[in-house]
MDAnalysis code that builds the backbone (N, CA, C; Angstrom):
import MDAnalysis as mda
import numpy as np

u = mda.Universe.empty(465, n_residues=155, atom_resindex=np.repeat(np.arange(155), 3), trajectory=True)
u.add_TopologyAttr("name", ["N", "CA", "C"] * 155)
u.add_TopologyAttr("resid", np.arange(1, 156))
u.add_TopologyAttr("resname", ["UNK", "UNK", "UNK", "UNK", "UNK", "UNK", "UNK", "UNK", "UNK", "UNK", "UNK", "UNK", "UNK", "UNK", "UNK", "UNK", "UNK", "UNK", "UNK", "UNK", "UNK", "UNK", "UNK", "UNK", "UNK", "UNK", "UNK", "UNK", "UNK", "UNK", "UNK", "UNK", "UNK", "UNK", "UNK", "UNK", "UNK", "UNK", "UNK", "UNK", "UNK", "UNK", "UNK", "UNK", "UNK", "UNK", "UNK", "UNK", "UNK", "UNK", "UNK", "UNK", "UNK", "UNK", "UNK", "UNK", "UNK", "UNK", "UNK", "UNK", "UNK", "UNK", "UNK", "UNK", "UNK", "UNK", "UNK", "UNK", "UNK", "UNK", "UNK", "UNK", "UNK", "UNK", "UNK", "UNK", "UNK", "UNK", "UNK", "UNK", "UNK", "UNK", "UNK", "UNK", "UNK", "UNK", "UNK", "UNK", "UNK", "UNK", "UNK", "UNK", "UNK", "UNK", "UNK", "UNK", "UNK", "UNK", "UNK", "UNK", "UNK", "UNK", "UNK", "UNK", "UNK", "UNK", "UNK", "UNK", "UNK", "UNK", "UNK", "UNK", "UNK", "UNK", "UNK", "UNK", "UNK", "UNK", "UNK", "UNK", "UNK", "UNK", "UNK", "UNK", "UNK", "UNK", "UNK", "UNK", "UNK", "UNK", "UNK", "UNK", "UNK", "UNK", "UNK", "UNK", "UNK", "UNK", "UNK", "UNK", "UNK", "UNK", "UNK", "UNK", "UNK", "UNK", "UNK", "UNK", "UNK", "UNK", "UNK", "UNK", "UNK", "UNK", "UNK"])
u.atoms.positions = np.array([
    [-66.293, -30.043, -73.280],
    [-65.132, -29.619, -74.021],
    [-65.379, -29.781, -75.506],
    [-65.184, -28.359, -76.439],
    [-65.385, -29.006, -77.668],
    [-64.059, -29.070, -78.528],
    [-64.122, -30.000, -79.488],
    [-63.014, -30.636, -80.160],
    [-62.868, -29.819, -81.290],
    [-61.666, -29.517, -81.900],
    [-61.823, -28.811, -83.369],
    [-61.592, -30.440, -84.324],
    [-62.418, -30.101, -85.185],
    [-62.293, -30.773, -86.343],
    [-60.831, -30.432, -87.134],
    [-59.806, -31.320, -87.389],
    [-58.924, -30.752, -88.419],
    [-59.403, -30.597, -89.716],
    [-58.722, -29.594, -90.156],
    [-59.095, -29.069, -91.270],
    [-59.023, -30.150, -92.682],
    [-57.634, -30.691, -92.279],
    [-57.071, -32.074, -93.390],
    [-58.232, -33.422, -93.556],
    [-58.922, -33.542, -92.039],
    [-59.914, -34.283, -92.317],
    [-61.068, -34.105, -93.177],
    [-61.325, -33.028, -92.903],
    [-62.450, -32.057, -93.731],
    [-62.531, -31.824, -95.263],
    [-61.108, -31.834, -95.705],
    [-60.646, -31.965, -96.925],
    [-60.648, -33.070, -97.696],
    [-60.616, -34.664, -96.983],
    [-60.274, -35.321, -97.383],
    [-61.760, -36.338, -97.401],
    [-62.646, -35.489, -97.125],
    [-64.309, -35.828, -97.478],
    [-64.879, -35.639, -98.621],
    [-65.285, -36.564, -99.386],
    [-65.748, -36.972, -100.528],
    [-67.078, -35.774, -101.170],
    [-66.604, -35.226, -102.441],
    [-66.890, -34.312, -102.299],
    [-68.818, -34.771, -103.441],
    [-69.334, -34.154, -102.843],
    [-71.065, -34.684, -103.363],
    [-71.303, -33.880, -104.850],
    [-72.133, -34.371, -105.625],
    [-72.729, -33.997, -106.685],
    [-73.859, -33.428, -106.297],
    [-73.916, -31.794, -106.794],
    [-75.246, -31.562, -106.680],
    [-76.522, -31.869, -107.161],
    [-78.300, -31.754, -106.613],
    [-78.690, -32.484, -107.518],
    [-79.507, -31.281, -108.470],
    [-80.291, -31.830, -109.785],
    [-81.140, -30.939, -109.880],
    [-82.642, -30.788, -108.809],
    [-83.457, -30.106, -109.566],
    [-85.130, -29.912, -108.709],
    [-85.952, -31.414, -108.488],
    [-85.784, -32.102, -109.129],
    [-86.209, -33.584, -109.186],
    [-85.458, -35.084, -108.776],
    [-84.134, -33.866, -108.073],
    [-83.327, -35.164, -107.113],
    [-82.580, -35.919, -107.679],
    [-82.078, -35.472, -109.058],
    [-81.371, -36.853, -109.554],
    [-80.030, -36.049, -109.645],
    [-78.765, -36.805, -109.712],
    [-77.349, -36.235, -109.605],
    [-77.135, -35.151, -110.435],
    [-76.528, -33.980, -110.846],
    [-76.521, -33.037, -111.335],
    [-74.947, -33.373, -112.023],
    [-74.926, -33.982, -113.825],
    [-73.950, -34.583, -113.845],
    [-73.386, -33.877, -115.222],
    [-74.019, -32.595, -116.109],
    [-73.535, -31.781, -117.071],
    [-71.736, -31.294, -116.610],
    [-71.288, -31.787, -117.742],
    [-69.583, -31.657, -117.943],
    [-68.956, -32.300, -118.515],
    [-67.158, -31.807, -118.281],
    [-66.486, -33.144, -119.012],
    [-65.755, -33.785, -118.396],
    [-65.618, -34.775, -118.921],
    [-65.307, -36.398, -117.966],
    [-63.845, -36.620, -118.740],
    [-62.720, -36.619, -118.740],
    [-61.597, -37.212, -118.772],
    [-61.203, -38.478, -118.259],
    [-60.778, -39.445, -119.251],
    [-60.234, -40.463, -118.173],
    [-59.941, -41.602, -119.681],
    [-59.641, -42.811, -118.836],
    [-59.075, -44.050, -119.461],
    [-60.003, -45.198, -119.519],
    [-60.122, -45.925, -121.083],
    [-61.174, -46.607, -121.351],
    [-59.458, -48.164, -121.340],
    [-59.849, -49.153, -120.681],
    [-59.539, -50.335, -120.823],
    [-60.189, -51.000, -121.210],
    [-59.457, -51.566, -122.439],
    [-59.875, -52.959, -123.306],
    [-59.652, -54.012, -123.221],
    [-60.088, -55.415, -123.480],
    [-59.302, -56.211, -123.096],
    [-60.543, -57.533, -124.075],
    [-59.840, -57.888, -125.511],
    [-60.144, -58.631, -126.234],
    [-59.893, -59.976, -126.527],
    [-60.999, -61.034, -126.354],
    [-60.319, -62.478, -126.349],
    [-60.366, -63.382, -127.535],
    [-59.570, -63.744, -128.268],
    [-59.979, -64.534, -129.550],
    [-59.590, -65.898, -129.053],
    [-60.480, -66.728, -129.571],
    [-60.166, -68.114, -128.598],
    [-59.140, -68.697, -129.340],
    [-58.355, -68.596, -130.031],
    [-57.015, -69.264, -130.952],
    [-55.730, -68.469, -130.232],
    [-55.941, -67.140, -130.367],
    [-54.438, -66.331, -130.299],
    [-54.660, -65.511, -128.696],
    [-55.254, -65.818, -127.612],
    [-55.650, -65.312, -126.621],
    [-56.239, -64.155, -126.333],
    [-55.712, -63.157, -125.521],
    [-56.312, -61.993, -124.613],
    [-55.482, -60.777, -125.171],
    [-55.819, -60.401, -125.882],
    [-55.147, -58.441, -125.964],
    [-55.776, -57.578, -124.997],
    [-54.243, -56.674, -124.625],
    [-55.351, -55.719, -123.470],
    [-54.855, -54.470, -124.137],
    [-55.927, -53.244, -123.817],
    [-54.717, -51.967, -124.294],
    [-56.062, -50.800, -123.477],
    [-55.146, -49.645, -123.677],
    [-56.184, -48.641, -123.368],
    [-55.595, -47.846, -123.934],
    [-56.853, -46.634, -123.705],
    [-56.807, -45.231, -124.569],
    [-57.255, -44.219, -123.934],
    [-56.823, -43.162, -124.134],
    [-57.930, -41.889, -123.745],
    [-59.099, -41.997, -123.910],
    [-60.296, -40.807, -123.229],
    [-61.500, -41.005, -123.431],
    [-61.616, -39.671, -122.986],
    [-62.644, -39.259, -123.516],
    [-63.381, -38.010, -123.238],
    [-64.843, -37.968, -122.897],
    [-65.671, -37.570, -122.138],
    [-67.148, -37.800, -122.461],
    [-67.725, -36.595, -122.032],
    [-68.131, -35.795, -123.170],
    [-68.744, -34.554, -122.529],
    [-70.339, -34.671, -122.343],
    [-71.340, -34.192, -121.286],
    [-72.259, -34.493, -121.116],
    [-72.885, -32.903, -120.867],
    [-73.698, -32.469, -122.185],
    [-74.130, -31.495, -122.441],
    [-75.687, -30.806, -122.196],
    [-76.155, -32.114, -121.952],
    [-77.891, -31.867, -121.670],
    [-78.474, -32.519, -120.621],
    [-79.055, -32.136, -119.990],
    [-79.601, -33.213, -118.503],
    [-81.311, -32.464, -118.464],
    [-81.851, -33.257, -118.505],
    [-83.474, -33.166, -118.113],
    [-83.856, -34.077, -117.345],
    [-83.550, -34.196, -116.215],
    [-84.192, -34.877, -115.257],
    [-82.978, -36.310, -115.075],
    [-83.587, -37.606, -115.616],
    [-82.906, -38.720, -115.801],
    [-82.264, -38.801, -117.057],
    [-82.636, -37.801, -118.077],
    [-82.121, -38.194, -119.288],
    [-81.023, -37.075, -119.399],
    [-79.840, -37.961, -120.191],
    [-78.583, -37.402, -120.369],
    [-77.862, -37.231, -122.001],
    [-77.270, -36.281, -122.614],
    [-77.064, -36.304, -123.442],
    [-75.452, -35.647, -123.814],
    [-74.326, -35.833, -125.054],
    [-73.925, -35.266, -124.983],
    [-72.669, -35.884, -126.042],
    [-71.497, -36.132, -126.267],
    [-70.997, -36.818, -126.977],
    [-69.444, -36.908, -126.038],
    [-68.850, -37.854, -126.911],
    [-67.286, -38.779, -126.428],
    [-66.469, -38.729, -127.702],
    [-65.190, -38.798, -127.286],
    [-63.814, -38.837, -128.167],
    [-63.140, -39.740, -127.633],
    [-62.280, -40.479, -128.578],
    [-61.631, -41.634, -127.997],
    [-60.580, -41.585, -128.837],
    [-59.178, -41.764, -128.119],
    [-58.152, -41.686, -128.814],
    [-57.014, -42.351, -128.999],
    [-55.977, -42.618, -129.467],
    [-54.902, -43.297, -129.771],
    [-54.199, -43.371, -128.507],
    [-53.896, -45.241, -128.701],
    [-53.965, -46.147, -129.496],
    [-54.852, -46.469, -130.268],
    [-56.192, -46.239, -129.376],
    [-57.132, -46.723, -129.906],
    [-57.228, -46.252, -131.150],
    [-58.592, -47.260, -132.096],
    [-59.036, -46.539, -133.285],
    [-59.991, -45.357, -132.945],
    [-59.644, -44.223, -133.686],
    [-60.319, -42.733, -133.195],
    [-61.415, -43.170, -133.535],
    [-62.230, -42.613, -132.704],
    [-64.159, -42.934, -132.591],
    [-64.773, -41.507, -132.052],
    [-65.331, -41.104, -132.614],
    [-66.623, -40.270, -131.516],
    [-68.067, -40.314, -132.048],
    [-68.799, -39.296, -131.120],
    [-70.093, -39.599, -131.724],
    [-70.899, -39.065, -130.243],
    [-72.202, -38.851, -130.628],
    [-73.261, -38.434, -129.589],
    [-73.025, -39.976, -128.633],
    [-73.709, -39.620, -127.406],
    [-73.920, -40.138, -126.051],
    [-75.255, -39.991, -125.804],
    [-76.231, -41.059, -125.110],
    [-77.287, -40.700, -125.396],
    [-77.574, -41.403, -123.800],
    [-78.273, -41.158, -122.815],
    [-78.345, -42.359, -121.721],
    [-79.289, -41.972, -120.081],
    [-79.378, -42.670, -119.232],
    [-80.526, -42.176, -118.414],
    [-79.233, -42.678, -117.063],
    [-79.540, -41.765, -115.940],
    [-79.422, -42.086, -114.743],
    [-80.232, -42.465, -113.927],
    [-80.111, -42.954, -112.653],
    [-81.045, -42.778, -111.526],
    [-80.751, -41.795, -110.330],
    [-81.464, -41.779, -109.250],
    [-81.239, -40.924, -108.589],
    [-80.241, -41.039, -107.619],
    [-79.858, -42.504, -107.669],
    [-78.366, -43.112, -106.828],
    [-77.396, -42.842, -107.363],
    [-77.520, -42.291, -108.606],
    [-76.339, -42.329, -109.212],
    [-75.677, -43.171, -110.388],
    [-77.071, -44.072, -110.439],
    [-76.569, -45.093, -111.564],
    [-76.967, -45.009, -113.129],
    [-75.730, -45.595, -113.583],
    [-75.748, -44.526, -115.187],
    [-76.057, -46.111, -116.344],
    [-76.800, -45.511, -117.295],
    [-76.566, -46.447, -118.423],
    [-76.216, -45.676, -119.783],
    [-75.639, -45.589, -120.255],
    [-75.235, -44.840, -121.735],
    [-75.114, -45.913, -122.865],
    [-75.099, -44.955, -123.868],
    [-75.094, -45.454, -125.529],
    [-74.159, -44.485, -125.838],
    [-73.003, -45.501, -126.644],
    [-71.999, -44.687, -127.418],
    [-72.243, -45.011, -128.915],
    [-73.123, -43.171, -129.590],
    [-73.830, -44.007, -130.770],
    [-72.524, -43.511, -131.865],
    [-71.721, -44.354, -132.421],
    [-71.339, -44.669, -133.224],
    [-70.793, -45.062, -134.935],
    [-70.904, -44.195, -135.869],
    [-71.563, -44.924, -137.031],
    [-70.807, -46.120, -137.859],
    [-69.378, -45.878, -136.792],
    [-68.316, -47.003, -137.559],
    [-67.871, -48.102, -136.673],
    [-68.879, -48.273, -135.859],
    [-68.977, -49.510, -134.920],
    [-69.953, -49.573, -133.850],
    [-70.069, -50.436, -133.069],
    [-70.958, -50.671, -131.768],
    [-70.429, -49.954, -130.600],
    [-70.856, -49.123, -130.397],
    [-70.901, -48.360, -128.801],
    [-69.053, -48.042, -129.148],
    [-69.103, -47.502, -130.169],
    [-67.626, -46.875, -130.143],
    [-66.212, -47.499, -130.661],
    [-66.400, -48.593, -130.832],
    [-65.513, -50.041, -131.148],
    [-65.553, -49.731, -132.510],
    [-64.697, -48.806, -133.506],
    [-64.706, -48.961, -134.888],
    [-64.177, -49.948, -135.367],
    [-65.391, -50.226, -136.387],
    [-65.327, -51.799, -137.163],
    [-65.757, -53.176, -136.811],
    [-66.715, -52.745, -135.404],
    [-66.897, -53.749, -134.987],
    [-68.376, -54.088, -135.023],
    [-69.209, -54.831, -134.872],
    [-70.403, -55.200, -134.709],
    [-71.042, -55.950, -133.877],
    [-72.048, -55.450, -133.171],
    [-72.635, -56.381, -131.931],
    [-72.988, -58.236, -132.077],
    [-72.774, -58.886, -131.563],
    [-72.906, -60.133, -131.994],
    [-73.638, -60.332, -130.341],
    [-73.490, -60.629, -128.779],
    [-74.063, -60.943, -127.918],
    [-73.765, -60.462, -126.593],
    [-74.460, -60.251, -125.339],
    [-74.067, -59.079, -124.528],
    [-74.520, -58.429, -124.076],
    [-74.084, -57.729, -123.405],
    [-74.316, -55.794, -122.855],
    [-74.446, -55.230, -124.098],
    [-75.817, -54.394, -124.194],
    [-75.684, -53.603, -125.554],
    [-75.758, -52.437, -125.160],
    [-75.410, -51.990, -124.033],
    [-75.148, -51.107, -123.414],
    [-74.070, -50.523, -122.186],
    [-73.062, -49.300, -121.996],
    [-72.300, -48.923, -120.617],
    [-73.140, -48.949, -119.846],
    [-72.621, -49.597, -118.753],
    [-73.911, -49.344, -116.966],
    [-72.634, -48.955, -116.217],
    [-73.105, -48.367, -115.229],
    [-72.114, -48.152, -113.990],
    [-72.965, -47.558, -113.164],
    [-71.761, -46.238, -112.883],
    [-72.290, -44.832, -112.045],
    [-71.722, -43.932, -112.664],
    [-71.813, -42.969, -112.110],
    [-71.918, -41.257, -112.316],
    [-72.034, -40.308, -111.243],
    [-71.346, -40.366, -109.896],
    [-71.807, -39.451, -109.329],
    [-70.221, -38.877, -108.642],
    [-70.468, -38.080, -107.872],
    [-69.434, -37.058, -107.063],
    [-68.060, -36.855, -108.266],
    [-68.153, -36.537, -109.204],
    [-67.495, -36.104, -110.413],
    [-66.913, -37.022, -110.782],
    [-67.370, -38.537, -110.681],
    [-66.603, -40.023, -110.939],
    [-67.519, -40.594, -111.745],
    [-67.062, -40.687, -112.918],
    [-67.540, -41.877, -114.014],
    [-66.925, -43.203, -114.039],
    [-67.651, -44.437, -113.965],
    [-67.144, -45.262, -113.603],
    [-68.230, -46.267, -114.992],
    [-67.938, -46.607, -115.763],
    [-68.990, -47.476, -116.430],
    [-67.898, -48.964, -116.963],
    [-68.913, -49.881, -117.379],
    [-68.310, -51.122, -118.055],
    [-69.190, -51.500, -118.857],
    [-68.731, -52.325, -120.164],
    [-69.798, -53.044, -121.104],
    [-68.728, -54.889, -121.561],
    [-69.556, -55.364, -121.317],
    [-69.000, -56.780, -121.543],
    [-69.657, -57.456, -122.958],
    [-69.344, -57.357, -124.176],
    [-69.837, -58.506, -125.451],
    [-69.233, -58.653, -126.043],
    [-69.585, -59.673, -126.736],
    [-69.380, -60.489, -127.592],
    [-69.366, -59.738, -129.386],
    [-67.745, -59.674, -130.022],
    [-68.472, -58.591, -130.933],
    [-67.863, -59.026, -132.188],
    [-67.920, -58.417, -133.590],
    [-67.767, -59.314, -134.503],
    [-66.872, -57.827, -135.053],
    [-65.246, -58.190, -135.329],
    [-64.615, -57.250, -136.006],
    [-63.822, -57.369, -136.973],
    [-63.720, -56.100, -137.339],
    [-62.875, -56.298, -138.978],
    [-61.284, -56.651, -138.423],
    [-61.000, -58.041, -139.655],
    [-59.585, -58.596, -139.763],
    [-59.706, -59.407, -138.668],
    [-60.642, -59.676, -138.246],
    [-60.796, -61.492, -137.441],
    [-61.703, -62.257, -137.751],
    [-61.386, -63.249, -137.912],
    [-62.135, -64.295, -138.225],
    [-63.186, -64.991, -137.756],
    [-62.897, -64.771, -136.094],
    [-64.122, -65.210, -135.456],
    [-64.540, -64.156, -134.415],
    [-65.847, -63.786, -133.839],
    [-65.948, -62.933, -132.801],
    [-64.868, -63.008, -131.526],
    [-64.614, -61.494, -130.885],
    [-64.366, -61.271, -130.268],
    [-65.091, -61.230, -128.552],
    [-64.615, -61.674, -127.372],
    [-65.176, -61.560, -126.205],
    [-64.764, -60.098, -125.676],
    [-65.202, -59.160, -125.502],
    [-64.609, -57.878, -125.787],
    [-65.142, -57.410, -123.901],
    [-64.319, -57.344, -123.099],
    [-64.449, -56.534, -121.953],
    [-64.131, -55.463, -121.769],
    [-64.592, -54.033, -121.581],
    [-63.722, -52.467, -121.346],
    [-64.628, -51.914, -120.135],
    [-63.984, -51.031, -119.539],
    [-64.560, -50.036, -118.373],
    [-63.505, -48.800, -118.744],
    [-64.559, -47.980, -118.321],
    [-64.186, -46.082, -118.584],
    [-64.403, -46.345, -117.189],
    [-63.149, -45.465, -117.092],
    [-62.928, -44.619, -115.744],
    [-62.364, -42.860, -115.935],
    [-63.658, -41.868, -115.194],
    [-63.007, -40.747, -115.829],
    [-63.574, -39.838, -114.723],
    [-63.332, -38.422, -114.933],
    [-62.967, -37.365, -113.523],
    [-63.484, -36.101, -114.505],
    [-64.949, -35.676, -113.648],
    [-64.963, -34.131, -114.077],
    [-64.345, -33.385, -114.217],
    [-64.057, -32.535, -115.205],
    [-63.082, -31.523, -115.366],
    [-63.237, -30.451, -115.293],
    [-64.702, -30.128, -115.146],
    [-65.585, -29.006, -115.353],
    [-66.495, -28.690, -114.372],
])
């Protein structure tokens, strides 16, 4: 006896990234989504906030990825090229290059850390985090600075 598959099940299967000729995720587009912040000054505690994010990813040669990001209010507006390598699982490292802060953080400066986003990247899900230690304008002492982008092909 054969069974029909419902259709709703079928739908509700995770949908794959194609790859290129050399097997690695096929990840050119744009990424929409929400960057959470969450800053610790050891006197006045924990600020959290988030913002829009954009990350368009314009060039792919193999593992290497290229392309630039917008970041928006609340936050302080930032953009700038994206520069970064995948693997073939899916796992992403990026650079948010910057010229008015570290990896996108205007006004801020690397002090200790992740000097880099790691995550993933695959089935149209951006998922990255960067954890440091960072030194910013109108505080006195470094910041413990935690954020993760979470964002959704749009393209």
């Amino acid at each position: 006896m054969r069974r029909a598959v419902p259709l709703l099940a079928l739908l509700a299967l995770p949908r794959c990234s194609p790859t290129t000729a050399d097997g690695f995720p096929e990840v050119t587009g744009t990424y929409v989504g929400i960057l959470r912040v969450e800053f610790t000054e050891p006197a006045t505690g924990t600020t959290t906030g988030q913002c829009p994010e954009t990350l368009v990813i314009t060039s792919q040669s193999g593992a290497t990825v290229s392309g630039g990001f917008e970041r928006g209010a609340p936050c302080a507006a930032s953009a700038g090229p994206v520069r970064g390598t995948l693997d073939q699982g899916g796992g992403v490292v990026l650079d948010f290059e910057d010229t008015q802060g570290f990896q996108g953080f205007s006004g801020c400066t690397y002090v200790s850390g992740d000097r880099s986003w790691r995550g993933t990247l695959r089935d149209d899900e951006l998922d990255i985090a960067l954890s440091a230690v960072l030194s910013c304008t109108g505080f006195s002492v470094p910041l413990q600075t935690s954020a993760t982008l979470t964002a959704v092909r749009r393209d």
